[in-house]
Backbone of each chain as ProteinMPNN parsed JSONL, in Angstrom:
{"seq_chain_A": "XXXXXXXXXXXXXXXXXXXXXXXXXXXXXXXXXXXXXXXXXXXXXXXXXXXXXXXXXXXXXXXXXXXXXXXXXXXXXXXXXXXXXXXXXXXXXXXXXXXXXXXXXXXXX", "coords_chain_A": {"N_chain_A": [[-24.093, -32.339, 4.633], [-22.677, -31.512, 7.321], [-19.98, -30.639, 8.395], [-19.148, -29.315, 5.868], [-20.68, -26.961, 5.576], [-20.228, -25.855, 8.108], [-17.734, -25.364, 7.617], [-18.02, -23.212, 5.459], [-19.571, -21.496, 6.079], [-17.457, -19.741, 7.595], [-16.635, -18.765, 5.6], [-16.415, -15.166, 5.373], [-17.101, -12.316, 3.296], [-16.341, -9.722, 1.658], [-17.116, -7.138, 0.153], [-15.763, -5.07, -2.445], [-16.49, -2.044, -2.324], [-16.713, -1.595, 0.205], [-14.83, -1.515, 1.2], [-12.094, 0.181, 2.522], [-9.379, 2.697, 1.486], [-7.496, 1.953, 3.448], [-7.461, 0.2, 4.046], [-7.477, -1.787, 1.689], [-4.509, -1.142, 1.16], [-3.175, -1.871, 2.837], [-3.43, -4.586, 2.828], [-2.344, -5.191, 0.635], [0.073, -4.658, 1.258], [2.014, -6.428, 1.866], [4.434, -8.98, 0.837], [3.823, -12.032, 0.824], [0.966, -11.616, 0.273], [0.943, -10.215, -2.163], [1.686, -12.083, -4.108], [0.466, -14.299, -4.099], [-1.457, -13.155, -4.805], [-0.799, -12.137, -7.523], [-0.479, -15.073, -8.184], [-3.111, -15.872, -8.975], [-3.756, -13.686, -10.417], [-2.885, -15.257, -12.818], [-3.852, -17.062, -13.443], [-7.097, -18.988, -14.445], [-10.257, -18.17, -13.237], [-11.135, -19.695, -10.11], [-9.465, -21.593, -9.848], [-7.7, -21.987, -8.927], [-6.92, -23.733, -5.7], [-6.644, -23.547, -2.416], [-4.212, -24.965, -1.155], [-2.382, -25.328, -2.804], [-0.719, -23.324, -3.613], [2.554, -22.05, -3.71], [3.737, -21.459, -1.31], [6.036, -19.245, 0.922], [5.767, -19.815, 3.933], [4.043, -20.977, 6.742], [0.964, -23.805, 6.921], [-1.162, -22.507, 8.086], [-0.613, -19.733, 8.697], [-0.829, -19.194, 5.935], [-3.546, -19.403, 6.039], [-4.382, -16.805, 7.364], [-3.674, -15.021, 5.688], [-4.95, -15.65, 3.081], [-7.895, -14.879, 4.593], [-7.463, -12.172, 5.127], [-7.028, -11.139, 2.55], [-9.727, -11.564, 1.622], [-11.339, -10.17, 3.094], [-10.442, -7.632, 2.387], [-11.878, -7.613, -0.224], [-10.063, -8.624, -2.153], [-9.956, -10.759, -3.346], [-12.349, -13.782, -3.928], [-13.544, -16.915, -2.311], [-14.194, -20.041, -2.419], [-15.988, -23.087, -1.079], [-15.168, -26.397, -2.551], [-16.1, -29.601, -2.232], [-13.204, -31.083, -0.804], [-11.271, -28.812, -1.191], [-10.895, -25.428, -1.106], [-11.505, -22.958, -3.248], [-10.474, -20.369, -5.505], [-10.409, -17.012, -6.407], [-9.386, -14.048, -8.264], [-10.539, -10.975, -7.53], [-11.255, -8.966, -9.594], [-12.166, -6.961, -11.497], [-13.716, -5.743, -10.138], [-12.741, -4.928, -8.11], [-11.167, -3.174, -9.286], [-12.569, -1.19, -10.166], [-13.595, -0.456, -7.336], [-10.987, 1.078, -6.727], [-9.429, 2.188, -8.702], [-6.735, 1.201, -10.829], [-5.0, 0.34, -8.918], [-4.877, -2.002, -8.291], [-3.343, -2.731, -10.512], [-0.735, -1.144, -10.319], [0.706, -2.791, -8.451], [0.02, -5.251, -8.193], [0.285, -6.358, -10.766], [2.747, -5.858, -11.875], [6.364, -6.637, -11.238], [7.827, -7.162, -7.967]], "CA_chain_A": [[-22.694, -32.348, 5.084], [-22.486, -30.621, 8.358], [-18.749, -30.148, 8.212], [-18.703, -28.588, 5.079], [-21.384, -26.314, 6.185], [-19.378, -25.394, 9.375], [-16.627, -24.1, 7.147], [-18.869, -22.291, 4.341], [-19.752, -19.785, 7.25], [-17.058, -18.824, 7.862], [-16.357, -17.627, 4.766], [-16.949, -13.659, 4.967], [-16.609, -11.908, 2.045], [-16.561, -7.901, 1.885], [-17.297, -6.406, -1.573], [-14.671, -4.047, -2.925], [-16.887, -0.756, -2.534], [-17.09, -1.488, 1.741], [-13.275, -1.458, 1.179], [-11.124, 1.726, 2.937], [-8.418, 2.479, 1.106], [-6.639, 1.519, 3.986], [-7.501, -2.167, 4.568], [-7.222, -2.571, 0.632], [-2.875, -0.922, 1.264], [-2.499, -3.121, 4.329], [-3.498, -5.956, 2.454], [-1.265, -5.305, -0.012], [1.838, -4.313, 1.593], [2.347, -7.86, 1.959], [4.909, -10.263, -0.343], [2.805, -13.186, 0.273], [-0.073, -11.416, -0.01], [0.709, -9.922, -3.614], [2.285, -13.237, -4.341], [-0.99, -15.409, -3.673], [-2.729, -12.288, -5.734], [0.085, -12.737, -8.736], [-0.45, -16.471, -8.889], [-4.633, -15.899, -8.827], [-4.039, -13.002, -11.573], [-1.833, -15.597, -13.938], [-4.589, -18.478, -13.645], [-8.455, -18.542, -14.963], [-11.032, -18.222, -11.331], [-11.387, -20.69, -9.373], [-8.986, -22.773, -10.711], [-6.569, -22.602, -7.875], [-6.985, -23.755, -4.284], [-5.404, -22.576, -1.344], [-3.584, -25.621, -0.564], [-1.56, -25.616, -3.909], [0.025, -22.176, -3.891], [3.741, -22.289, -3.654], [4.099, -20.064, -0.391], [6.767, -19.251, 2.209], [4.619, -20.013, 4.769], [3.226, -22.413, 7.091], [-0.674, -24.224, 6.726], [-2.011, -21.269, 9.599], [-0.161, -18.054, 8.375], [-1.393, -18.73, 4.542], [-4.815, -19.466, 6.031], [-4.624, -15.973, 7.762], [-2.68, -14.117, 4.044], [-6.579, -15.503, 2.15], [-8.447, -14.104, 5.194], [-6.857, -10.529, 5.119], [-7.221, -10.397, 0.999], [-10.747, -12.154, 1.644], [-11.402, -9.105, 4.103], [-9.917, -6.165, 1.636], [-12.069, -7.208, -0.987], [-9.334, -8.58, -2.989], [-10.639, -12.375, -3.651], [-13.482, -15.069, -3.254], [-13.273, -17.772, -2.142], [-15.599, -20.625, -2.459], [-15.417, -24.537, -0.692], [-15.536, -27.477, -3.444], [-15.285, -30.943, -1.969], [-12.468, -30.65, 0.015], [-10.648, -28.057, -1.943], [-10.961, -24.299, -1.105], [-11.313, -22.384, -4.687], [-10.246, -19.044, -5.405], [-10.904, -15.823, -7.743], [-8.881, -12.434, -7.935], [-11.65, -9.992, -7.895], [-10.328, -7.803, -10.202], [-13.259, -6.154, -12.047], [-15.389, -5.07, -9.002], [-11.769, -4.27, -6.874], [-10.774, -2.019, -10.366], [-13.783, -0.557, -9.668], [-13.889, 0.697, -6.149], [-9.369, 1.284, -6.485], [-8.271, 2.393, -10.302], [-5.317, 1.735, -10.773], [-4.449, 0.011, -7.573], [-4.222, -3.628, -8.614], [-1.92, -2.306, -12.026], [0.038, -0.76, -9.558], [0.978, -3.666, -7.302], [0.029, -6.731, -8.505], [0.571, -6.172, -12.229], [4.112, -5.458, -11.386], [7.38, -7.636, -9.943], [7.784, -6.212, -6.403]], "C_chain_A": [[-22.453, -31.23, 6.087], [-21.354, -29.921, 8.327], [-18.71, -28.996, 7.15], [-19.354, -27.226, 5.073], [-21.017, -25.386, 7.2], [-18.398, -24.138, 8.333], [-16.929, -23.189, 6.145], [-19.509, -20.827, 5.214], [-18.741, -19.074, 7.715], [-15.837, -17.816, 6.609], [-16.932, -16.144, 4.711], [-16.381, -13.454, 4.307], [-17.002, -10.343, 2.141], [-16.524, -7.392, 0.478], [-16.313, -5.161, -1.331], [-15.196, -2.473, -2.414], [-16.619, -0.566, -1.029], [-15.565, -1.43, 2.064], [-12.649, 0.012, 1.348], [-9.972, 1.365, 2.208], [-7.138, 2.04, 1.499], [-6.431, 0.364, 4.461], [-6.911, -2.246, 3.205], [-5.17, -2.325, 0.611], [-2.76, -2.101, 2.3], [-2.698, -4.247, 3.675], [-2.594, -6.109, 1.251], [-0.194, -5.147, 0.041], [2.288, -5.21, 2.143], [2.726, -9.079, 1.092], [3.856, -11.087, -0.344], [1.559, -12.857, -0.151], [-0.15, -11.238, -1.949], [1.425, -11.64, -4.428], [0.783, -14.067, -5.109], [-1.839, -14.456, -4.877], [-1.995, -12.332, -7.144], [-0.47, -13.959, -9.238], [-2.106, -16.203, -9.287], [-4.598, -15.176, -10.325], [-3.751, -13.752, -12.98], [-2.88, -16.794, -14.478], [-5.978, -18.17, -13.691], [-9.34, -18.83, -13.35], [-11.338, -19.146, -11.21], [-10.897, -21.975, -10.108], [-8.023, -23.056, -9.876], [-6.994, -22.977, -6.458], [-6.095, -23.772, -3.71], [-4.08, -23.866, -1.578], [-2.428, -25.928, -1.878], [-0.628, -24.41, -4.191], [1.275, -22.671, -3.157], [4.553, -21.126, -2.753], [5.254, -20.28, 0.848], [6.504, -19.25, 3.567], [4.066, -20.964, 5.537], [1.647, -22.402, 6.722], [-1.31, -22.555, 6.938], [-1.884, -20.1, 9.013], [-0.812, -18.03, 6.401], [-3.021, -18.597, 4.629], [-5.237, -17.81, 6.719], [-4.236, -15.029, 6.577], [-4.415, -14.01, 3.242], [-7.273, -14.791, 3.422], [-8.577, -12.817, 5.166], [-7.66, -10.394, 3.542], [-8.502, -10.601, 0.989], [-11.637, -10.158, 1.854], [-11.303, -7.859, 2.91], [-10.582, -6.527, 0.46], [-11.232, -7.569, -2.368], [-9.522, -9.953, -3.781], [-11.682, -13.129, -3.066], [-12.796, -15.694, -3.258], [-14.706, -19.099, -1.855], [-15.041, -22.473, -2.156], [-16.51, -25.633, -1.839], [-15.437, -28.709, -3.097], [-14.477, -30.222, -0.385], [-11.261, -29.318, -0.005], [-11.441, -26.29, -1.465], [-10.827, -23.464, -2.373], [-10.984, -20.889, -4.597], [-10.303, -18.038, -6.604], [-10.186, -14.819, -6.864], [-10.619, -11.943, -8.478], [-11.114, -8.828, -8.366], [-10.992, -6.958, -10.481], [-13.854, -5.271, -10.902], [-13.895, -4.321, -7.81], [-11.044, -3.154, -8.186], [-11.549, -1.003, -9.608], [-13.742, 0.845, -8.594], [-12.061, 1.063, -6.083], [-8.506, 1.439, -7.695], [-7.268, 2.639, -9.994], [-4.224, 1.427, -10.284], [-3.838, -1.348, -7.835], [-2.743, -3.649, -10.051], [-0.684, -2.008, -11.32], [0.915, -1.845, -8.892], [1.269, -5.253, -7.625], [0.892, -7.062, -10.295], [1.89, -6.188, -12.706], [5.173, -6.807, -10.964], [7.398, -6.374, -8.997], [9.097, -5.629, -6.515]], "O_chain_A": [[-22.065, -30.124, 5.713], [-21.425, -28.695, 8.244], [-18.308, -27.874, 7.459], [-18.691, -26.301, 4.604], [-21.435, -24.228, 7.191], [-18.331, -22.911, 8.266], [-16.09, -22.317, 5.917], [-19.752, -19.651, 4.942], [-18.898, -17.953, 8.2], [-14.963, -16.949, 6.629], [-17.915, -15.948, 3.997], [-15.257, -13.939, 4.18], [-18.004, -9.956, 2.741], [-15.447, -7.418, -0.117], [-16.161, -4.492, -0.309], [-14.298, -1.688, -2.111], [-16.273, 0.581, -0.749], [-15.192, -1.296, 3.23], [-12.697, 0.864, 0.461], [-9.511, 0.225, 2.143], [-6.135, 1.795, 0.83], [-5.548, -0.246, 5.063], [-5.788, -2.75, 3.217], [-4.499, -3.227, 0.11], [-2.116, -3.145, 2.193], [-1.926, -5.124, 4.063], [-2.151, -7.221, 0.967], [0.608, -5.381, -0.864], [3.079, -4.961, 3.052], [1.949, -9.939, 0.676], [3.004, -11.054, -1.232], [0.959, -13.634, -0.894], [-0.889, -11.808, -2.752], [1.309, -11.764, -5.647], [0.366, -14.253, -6.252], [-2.662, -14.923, -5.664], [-2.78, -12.621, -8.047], [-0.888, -14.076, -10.39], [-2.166, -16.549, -10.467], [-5.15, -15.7, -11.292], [-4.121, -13.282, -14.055], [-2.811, -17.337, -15.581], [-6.313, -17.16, -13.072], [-8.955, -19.649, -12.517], [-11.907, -19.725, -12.135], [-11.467, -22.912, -10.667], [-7.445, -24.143, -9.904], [-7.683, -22.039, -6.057], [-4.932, -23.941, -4.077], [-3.059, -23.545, -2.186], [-1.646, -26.866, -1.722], [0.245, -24.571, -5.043], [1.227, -23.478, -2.229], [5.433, -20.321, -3.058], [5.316, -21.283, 1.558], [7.192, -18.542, 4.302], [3.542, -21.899, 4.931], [1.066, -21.39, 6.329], [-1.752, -21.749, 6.12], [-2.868, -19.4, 8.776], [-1.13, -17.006, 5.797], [-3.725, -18.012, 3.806], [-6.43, -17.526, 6.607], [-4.784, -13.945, 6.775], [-5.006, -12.98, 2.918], [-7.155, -13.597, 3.149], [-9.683, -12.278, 5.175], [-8.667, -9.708, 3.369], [-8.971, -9.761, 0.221], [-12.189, -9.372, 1.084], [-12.332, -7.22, 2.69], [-10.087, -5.838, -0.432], [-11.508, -7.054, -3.452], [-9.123, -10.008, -4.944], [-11.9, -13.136, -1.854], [-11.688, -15.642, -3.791], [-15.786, -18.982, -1.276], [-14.104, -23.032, -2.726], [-17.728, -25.728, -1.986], [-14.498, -29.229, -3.7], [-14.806, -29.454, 0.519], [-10.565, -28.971, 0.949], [-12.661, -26.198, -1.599], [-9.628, -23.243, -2.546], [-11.265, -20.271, -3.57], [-10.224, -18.47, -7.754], [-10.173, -14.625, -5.648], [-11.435, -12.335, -9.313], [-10.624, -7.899, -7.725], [-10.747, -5.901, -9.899], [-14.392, -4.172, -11.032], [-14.06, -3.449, -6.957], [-10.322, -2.267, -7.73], [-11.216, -0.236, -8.704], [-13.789, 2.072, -8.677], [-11.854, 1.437, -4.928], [-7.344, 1.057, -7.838], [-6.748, 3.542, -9.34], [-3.067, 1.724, -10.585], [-2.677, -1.717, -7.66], [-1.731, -4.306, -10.296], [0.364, -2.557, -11.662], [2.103, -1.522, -8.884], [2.188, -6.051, -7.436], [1.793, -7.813, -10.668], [2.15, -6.508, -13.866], [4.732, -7.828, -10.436], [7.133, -5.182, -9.146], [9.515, -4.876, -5.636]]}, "seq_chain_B": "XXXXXXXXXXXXXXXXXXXXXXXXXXXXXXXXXXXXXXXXXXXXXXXXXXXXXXXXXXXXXXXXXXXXXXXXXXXXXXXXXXXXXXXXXXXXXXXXXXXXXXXXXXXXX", "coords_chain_B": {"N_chain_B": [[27.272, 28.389, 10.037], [26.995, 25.884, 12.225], [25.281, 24.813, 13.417], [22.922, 24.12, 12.07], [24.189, 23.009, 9.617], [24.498, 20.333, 10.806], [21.788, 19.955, 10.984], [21.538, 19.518, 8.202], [22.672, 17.551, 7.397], [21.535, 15.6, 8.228], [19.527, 15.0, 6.345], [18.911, 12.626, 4.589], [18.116, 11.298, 1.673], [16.229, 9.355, -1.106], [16.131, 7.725, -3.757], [13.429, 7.3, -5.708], [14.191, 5.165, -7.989], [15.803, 3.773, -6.038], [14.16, 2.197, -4.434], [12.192, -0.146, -2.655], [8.613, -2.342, -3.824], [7.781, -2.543, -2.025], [8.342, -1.003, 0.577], [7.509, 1.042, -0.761], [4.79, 0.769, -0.556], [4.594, 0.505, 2.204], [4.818, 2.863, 3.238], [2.778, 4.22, 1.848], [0.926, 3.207, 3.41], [-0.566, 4.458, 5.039], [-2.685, 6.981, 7.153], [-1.809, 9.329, 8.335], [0.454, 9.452, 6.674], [-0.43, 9.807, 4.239], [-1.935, 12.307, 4.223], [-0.228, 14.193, 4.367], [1.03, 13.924, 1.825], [-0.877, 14.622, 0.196], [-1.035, 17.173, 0.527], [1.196, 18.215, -0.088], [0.742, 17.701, -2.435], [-1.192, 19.583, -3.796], [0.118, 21.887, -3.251], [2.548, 24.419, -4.387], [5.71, 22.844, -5.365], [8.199, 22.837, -2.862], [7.161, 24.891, -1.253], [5.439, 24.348, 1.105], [6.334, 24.138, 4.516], [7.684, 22.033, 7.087], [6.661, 22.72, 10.084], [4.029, 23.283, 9.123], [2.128, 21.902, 8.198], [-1.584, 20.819, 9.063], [-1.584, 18.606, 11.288], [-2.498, 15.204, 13.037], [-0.787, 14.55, 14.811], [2.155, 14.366, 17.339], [4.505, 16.643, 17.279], [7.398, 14.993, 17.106], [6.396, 12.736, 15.88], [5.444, 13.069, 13.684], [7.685, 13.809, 12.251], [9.063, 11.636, 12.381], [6.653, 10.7, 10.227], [7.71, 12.201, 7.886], [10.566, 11.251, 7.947], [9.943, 8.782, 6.601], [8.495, 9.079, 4.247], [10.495, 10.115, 2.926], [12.678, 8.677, 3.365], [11.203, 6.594, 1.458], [11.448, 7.601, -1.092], [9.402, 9.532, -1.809], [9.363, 11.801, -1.026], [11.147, 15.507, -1.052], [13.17, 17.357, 0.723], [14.272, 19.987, 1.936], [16.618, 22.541, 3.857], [15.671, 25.731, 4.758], [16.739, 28.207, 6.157], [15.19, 28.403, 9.578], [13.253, 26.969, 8.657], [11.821, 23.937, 7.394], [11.676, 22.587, 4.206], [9.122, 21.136, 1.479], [9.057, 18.684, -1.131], [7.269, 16.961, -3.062], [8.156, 13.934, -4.728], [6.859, 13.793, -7.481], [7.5, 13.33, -10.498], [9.529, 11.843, -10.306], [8.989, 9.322, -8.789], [6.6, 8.248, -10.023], [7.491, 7.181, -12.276], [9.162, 5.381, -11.344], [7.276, 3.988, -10.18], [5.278, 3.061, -11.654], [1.277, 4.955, -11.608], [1.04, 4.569, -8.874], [0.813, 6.743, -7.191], [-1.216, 7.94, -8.623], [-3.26, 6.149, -7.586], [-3.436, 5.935, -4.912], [-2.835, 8.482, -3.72], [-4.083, 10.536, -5.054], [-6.508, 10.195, -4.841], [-9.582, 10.208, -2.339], [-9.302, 9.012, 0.945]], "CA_chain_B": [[26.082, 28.049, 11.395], [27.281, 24.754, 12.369], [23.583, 24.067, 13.939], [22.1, 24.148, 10.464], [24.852, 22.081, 9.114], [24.502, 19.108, 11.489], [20.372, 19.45, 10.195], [21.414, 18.893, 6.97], [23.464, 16.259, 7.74], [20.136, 14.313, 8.754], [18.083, 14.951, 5.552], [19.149, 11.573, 3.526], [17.318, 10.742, 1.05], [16.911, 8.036, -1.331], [15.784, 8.05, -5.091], [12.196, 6.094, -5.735], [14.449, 4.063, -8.46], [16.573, 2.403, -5.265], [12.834, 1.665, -3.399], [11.404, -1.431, -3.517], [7.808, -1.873, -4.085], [6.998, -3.056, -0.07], [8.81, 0.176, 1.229], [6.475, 2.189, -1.05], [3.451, 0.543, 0.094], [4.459, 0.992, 3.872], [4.926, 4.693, 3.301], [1.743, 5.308, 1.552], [-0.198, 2.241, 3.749], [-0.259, 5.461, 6.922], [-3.687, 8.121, 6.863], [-1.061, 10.602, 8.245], [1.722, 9.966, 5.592], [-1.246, 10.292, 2.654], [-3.01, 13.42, 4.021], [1.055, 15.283, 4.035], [1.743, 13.847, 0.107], [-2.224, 15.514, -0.464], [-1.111, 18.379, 1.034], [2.294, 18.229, -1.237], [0.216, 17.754, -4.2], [-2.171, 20.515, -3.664], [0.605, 23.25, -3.243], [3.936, 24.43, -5.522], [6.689, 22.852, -4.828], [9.309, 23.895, -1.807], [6.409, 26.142, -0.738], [5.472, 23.906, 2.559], [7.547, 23.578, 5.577], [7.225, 20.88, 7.694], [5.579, 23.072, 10.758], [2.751, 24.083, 8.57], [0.963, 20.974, 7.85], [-2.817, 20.609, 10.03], [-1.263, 16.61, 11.562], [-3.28, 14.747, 14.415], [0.447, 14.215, 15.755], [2.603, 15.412, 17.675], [6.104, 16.733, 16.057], [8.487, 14.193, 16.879], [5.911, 11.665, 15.245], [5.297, 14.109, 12.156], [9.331, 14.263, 11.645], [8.982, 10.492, 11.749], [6.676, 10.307, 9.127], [8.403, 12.884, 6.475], [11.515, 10.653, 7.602], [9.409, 7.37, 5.998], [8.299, 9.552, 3.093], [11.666, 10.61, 2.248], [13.315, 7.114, 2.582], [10.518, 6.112, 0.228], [11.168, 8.418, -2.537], [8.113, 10.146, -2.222], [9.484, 13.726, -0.647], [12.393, 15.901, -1.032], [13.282, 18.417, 1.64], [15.981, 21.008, 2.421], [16.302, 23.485, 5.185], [15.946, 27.265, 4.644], [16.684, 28.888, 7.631], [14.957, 27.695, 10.114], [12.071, 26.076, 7.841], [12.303, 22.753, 6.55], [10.739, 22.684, 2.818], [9.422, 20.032, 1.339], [8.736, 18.619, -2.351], [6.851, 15.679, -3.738], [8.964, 13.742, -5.847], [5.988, 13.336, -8.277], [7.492, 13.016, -11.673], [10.395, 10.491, -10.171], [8.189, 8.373, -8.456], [5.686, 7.985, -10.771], [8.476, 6.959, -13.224], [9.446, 3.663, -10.446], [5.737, 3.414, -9.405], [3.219, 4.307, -12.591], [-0.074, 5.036, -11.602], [1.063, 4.174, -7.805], [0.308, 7.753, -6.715], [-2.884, 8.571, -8.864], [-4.107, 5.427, -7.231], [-3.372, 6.223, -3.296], [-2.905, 10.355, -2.53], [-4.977, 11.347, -6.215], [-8.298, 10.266, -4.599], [-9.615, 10.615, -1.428], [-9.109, 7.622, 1.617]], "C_chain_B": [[26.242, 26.499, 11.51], [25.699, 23.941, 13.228], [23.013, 23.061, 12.253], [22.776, 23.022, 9.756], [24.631, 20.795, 9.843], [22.078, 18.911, 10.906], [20.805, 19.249, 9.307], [21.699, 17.824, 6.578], [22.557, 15.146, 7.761], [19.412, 14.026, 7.476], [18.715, 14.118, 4.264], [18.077, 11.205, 2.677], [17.523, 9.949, -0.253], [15.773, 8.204, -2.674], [14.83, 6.724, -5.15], [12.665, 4.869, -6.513], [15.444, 2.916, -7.411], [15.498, 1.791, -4.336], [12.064, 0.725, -3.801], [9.753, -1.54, -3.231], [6.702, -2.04, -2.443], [7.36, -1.977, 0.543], [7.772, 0.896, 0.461], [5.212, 1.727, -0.427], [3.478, 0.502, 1.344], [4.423, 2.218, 3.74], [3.573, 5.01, 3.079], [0.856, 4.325, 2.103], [-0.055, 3.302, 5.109], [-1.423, 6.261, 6.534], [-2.374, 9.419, 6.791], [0.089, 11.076, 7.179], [0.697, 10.63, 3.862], [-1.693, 12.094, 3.208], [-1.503, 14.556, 4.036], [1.191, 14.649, 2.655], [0.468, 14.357, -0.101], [-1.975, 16.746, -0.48], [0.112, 18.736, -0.407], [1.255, 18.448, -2.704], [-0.491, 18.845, -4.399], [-1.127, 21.563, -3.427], [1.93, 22.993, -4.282], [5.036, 23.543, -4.369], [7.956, 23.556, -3.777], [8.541, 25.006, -1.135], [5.559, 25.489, 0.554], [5.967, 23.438, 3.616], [6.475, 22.636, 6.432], [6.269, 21.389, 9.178], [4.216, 23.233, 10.295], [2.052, 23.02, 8.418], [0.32, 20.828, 9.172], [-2.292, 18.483, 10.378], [-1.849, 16.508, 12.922], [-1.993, 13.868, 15.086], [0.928, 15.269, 16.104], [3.877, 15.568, 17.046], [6.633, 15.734, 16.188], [7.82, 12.796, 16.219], [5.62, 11.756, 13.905], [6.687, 13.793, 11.675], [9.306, 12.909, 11.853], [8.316, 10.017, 10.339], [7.292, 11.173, 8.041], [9.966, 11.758, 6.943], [11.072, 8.809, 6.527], [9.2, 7.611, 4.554], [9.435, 9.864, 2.485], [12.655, 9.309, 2.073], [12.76, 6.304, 1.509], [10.678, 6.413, -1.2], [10.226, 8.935, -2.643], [8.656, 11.659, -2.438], [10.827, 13.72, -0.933], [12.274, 16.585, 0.027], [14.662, 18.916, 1.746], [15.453, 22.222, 3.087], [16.636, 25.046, 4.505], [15.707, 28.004, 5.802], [16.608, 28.203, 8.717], [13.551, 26.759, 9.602], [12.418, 25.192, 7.087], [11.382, 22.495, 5.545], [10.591, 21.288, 2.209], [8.565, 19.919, -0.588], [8.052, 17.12, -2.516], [7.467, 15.485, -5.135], [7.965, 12.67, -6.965], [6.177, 12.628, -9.564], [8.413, 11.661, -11.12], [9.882, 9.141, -9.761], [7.478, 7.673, -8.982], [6.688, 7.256, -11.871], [8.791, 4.888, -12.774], [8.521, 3.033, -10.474], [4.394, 3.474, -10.177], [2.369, 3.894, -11.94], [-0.035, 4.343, -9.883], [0.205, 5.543, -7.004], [-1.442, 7.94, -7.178], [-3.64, 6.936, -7.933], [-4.292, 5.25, -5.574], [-3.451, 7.79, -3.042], [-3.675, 10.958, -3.852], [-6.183, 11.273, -5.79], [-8.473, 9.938, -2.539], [-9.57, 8.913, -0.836], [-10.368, 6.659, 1.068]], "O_chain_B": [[25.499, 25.851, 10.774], [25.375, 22.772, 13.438], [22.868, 21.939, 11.766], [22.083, 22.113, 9.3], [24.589, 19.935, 8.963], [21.424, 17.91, 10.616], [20.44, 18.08, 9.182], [21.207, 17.171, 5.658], [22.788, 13.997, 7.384], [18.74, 12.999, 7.381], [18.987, 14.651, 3.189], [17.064, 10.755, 3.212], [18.674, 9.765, -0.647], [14.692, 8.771, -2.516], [15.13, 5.572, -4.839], [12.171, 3.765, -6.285], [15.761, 1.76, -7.692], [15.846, 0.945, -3.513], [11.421, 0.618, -4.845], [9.417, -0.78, -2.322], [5.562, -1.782, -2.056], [6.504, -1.762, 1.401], [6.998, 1.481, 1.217], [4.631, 2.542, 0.291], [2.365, 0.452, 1.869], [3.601, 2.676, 4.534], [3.017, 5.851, 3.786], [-0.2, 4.294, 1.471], [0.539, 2.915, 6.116], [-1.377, 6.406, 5.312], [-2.037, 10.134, 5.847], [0.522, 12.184, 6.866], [0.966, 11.395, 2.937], [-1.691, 12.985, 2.359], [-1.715, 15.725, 3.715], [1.974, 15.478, 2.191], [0.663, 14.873, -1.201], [-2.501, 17.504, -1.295], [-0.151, 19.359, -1.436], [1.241, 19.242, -3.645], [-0.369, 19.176, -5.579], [-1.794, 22.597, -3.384], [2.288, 21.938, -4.806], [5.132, 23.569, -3.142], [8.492, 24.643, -3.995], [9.11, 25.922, -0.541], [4.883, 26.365, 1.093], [6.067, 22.214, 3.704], [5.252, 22.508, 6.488], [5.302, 20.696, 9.492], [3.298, 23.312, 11.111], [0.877, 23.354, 8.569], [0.965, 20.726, 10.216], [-2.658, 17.478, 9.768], [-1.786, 17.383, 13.786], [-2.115, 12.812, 15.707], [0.716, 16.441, 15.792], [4.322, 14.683, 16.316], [6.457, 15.1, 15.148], [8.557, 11.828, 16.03], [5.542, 10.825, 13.103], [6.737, 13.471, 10.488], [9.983, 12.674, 10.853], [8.877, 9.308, 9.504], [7.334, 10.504, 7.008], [10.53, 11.463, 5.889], [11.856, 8.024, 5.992], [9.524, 6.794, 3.692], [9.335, 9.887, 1.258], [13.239, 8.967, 1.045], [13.401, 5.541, 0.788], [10.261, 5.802, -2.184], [9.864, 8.957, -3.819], [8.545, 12.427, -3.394], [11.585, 12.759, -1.067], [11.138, 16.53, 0.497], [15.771, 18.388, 1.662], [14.353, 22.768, 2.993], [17.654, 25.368, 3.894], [14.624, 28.333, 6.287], [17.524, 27.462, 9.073], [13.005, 25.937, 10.338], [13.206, 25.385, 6.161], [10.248, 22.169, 5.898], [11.461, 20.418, 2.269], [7.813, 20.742, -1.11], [8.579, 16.187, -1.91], [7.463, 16.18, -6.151], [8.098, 11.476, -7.234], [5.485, 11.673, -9.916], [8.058, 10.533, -11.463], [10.238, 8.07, -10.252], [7.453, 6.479, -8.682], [5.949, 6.401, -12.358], [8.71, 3.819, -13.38], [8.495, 1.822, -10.695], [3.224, 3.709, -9.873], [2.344, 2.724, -11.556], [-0.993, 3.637, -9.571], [-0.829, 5.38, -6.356], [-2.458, 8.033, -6.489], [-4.862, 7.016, -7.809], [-5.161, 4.536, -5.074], [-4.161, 8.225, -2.135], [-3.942, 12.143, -3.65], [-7.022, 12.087, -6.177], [-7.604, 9.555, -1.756], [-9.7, 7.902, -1.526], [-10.462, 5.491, 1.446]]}, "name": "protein", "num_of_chains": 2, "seq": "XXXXXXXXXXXXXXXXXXXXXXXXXXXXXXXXXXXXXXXXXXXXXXXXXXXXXXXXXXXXXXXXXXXXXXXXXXXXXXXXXXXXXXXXXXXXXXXXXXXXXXXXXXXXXXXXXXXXXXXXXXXXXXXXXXXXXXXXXXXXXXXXXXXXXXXXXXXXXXXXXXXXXXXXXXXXXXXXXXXXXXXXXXXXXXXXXXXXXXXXXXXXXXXXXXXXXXXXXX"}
């Protein structure tokens, strides 16, 4: 499946530790962002895909919201079918940011 | 000294319980606003004026960020003389924000 192939590359993924404390704030000083990371924290991994979150948002701007958190370390993401899957990386983003996800996400805004 | 009085006039500030949790994470999502609340944390209270901090700005961009930190609820400040003093409003903050601070200006970027 060529296609699906196409879009499996361009998943990058950045492990929590390669994470500045200042990509992982910028990525969180964003409603939709902690939003998208709320709904991920409330549901078991990879049980949600993108296209089902309940965002203020068009298609484009939520596909750029998983990019950013993708980026900071804050979720995988993995293509099933046609379905995009998703995981808070909580354990391994505890890790390299105690404290940080309790702080933010853990929280109403 | 009607000078002095029209500074004081300026130095509004705003209690971490009326700050919502996207204003705190713009304040402390800045290098320059974390490495002045490090500096705060690392000395007594009211015992650093705002000339004295080492900032890779220039003043009128410095007296922007203590004005971001102080709409945040982070800092206090009041003028003695001609030195403007400043406080980290550690215990209040921490009160709005647990474990917001130890997890952004307690460890290094």
């Amino acid at each position: 499946m060529p296609v699906e192939s196409a879009r499996a590359r361009t998943l990058l993924h950045v492990h929590p530790t390669e994470v500045s404390l200042q990509v992982a704030l910028d990525a969180l000083a964003d409603p939709v962002r902690r939003a998208i990371l709320r709904d991920l924290a409330a549901h078991d991994d990879w049980t949600r895909a993108c296209g089902t979150f309940d965002l203020p948002v068009k298609k484009a701007t939520a596909s750029h919201h998983f990019a950013v958190l993708r980026a900071a370390g804050l979720i995988e993401q993995r293509d099933e079918g046609a379905r995009r899957l998703n995981r808070l990386r909580r354990d391994e983003f505890e890790s390299a940011f105690p404290g940080l996800l309790a702080a933010t996400v853990d929280r109403p805004d």
